[in-house]
C-alpha positions as CSV (number, residue, x, y, z in Angstrom):
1,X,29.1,-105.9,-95.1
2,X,28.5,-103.6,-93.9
3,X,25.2,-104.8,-94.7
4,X,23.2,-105.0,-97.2
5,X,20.2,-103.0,-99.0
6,X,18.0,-105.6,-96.3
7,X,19.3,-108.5,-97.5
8,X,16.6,-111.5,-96.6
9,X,16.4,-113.7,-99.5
10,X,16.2,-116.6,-96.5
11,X,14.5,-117.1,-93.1
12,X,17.7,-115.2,-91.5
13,X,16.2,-112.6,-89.5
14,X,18.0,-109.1,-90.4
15,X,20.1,-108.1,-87.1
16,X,20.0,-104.6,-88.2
17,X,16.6,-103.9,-88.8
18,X,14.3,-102.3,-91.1
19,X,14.0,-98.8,-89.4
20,X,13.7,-95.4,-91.1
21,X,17.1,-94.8,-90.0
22,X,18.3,-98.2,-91.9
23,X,17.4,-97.3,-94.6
24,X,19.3,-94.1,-94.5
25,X,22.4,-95.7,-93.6
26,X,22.0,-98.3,-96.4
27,X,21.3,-95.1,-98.8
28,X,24.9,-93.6,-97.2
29,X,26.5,-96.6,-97.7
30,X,25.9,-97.0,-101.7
31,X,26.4,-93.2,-102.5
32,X,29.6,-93.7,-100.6
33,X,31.1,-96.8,-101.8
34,X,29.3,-96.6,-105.6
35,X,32.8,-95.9,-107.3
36,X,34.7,-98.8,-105.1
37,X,32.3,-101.5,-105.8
38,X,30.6,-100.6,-109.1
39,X,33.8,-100.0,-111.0
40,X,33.9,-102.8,-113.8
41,X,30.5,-103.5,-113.8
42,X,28.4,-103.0,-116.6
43,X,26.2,-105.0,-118.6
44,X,25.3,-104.9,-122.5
45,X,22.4,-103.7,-124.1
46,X,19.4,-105.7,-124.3
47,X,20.5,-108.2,-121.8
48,X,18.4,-109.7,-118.8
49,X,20.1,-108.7,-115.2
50,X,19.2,-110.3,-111.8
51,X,19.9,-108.6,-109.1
52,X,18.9,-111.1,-106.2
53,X,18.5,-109.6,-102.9
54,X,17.7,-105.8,-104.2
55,X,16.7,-104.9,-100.7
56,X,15.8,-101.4,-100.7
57,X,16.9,-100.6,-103.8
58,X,20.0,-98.5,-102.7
59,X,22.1,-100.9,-105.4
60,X,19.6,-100.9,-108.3
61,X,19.9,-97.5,-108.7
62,X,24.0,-97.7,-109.8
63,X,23.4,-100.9,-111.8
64,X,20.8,-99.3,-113.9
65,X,23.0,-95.9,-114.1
66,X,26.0,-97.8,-114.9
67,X,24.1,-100.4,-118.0
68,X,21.4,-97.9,-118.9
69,X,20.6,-100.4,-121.8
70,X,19.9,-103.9,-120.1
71,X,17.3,-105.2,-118.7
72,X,17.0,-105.6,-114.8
73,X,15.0,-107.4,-113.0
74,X,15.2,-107.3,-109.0
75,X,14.0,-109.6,-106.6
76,X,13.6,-109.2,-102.7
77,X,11.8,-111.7,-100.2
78,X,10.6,-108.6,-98.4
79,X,7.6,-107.2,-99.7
80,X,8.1,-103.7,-97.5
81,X,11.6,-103.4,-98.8
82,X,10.4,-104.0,-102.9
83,X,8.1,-100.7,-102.1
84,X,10.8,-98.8,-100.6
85,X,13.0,-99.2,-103.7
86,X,10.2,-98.8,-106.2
87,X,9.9,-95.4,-104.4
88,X,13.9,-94.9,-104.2
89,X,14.0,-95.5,-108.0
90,X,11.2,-93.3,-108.4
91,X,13.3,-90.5,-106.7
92,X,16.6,-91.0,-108.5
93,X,16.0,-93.1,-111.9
94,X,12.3,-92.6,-112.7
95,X,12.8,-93.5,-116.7
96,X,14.9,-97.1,-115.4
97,X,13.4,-100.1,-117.3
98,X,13.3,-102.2,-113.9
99,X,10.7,-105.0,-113.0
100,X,10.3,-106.1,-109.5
101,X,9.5,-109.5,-108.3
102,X,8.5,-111.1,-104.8
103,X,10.7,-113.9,-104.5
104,X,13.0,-116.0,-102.3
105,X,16.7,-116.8,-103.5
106,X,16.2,-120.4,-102.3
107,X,13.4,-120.8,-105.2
108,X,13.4,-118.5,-108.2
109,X,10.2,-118.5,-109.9
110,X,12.2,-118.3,-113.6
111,X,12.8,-121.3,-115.7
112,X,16.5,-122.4,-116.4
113,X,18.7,-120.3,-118.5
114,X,16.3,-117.0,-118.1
115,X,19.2,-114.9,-117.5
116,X,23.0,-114.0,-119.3
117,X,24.2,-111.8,-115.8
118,X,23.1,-112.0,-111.9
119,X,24.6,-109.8,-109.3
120,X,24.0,-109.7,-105.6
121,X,25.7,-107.3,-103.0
122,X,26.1,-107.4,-99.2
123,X,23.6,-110.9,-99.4
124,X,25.1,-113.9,-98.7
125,X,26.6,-112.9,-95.8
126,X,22.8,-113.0,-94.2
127,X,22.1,-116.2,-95.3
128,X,22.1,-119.6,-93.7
129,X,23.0,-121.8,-97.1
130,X,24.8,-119.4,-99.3
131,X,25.9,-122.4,-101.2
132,X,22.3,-123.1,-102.5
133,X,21.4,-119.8,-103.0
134,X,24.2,-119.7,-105.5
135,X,23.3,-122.8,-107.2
136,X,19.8,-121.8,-107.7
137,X,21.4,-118.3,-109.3
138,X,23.5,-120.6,-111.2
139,X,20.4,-122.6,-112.7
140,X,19.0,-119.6,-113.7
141,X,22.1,-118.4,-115.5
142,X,22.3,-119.1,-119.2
143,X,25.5,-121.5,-119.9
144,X,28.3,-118.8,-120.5
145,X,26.2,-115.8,-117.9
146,X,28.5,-113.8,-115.6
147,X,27.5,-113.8,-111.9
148,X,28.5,-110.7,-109.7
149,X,29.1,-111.3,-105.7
150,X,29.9,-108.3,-103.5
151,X,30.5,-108.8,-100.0
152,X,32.5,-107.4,-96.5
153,X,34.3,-109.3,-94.4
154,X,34.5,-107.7,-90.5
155,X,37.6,-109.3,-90.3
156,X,39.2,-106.7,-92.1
157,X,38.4,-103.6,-89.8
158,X,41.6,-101.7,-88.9
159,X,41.5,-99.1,-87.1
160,X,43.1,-96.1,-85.1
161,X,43.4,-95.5,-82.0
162,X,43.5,-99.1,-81.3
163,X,41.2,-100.0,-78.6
164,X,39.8,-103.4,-77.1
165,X,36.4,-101.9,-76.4
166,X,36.0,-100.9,-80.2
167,X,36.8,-104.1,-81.4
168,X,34.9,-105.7,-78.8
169,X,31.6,-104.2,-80.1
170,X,32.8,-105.2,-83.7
171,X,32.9,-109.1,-82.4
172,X,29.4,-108.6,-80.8
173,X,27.6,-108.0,-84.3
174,X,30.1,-111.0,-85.6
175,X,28.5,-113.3,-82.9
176,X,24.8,-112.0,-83.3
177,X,24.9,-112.2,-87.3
178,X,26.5,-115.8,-86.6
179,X,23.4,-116.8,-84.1
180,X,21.0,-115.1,-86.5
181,X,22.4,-117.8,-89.2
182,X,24.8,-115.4,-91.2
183,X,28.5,-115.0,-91.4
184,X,29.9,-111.1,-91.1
185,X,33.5,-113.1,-92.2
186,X,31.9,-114.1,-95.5
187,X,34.2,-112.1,-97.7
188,X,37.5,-114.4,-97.3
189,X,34.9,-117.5,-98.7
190,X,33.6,-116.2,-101.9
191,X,36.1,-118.0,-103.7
192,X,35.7,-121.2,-102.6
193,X,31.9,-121.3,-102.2
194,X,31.9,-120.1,-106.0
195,X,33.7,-123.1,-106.6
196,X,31.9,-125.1,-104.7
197,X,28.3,-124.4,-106.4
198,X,30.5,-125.5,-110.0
199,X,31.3,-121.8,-111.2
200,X,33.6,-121.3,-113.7
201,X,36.3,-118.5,-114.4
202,X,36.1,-117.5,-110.6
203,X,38.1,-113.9,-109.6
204,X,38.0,-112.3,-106.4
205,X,39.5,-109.2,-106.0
206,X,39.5,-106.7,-103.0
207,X,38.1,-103.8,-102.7
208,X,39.7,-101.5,-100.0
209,X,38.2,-98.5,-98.0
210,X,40.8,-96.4,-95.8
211,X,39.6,-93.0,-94.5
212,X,41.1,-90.3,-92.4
213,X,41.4,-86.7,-92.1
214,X,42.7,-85.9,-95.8
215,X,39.7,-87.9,-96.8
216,X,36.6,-86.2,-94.7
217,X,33.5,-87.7,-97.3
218,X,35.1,-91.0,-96.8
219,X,35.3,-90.5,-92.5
220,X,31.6,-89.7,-92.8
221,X,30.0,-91.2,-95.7
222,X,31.5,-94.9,-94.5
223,X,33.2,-95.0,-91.3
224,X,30.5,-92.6,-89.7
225,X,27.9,-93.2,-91.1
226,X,28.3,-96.7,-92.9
227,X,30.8,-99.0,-90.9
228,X,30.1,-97.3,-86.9
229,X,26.1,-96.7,-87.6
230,X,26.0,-100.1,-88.3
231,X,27.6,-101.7,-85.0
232,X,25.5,-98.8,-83.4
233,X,22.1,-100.5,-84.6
234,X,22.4,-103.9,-83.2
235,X,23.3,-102.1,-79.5
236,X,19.9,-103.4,-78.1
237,X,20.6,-107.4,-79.4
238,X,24.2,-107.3,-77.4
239,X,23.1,-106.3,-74.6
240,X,19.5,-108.2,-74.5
241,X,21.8,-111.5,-75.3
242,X,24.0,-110.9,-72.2
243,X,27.3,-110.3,-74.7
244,X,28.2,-106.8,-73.4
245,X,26.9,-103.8,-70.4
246,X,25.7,-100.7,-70.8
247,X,28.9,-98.6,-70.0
248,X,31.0,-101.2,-72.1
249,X,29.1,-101.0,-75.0
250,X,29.0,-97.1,-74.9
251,X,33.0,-97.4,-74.6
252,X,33.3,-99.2,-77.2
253,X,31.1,-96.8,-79.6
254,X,33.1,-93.9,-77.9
255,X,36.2,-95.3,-78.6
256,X,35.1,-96.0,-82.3
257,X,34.0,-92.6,-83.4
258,X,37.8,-91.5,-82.1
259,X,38.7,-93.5,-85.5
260,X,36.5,-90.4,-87.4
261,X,38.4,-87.2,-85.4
262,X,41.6,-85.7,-86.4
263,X,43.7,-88.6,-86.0
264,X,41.8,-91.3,-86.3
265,X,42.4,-93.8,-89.4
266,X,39.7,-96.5,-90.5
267,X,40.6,-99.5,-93.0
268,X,37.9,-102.3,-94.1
269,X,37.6,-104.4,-97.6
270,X,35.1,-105.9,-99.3
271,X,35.6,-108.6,-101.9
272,X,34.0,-108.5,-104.9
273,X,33.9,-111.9,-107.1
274,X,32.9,-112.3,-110.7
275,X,32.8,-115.8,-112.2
276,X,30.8,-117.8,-114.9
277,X,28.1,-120.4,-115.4
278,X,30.1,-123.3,-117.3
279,X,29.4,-124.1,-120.6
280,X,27.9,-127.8,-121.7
């Protein structure tokens, strides 16, 4: 979605960057939206958890809260980010039983079977083969393990006022993800890609975020501060790649913090899939 705690479990380059300022907004974005997208996910005592893409850690700290008991293991291809949630988990779960591995989604270093659960949030969407980073979480999956997909889909943004400009600057991060080898649409495919990589027992269901002026924490905490801060970071890739100007890029932003004043209304959903590693 929105993005993801620095999603690079692949070569993709991440569009938005791994500034201090990132960070913050992928910290915003999980304190915000850890009700919506957590709720139903909890994992047994004693069992082994992947998270795959952990990124900075801003969704390790809700998995562990909400399956204090299991065992989680996260992975990241970044090196920089695995330190920044070490230290994020320091902060706000210091007694968590998490172990932290360097390691690339394509090739997991863990034998077949090493897991009963995986989950991964806001990371295929940066990836240029989702389908074989799912099958290499599916090897890894003991026959009968639960896999856990969170992701946005850009698509989905509704918004008042309506304005061309605002949606404009939407479609620029669509293209530059796109060009960067991801896909901000991913959302709409998680059920066929689960299918796809031989999943079993696939559900998708959506997960919706509206926010207006009865709702302020959502109008900051996501719209603000999530959703627009987002589109706000890749400003210097639209208009290095020739997709937008100056003044029609600062419309557009313009026009999409209207969605956060008195009568502004914002709408987006994410889709969050659970399926299952077939038995024999």
């Amino acid at each position: 979605m929105p993005t993801k705690n620095h999603a690079r479990s692949t070569n993709s380059p991440y569009i938005h960057g791994y500034s201090p300022r990132e960070t913050r907004r992928l910290g915003d974005q999980a304190e915000t939206l850890a009700a919506l997208l957590h709720a139903g996910t909890a994992y047994e005592p004693g069992s082994r958890v992947l998270e795959a893409g952990c990124g900075v850690g801003a969704q390790t700290v809700h998995l562990v809260r909400s399956s204090p008991g299991a065992q989680i293991v996260a992975v990241d291809r970044s090196k920089e980010s695995l330190a920044q949630a070490r230290a994020h988990m320091t902060a706000h779960a210091p007694a968590a039983p998490v172990t932290w591995h360097h390691a690339d989604l394509r090739q997991l270093p863990y034998p077949d079977a090493s897991f009963d659960h995986a989950f991964t949030c806001f990371v295929l969407e940066h990836l240029r083969d989702p389908a074989q980073a799912l099958a290499e979480l599916r090897r890894v999956l003991r026959p009968g393990g639960t896999l856990t997909v969170i992701e946005g889909d850009h698509g989905s943004a509704l918004f008042h006022p309506a304005s061309r400009h605002a949606q404009a600057v939407i479609d620029h991060q669509v293209r530059l993800q796109s060009a960067a080898g991801g896909n901000a649409l991913i959302g709409r495919e998680l059920q066929p890609l689960l299918a796809q990589a031989e999943f079993a027992a696939i559900t998708v269901r959506p997960r919706t975020v509206y926010a207006d002026a009865t709702r302020p924490a959502l109008v900051d905490g996501f719209t603000r501060k999530t959703f627009i801060a987002m589109i706000e970071s890749v400003r210097h890739e639209a208009l290095s790649a020739g997709l937008t100007t100056t003044a029609a890029w600062n419309r557009g932003i313009t026009d999409l913090h209207r969605t956060t004043g008195p009568n502004g209304t914002f709408h987006y959903t994410f889709f969050k899939a659970t399926a299952r590693k077939p038995q024999p």
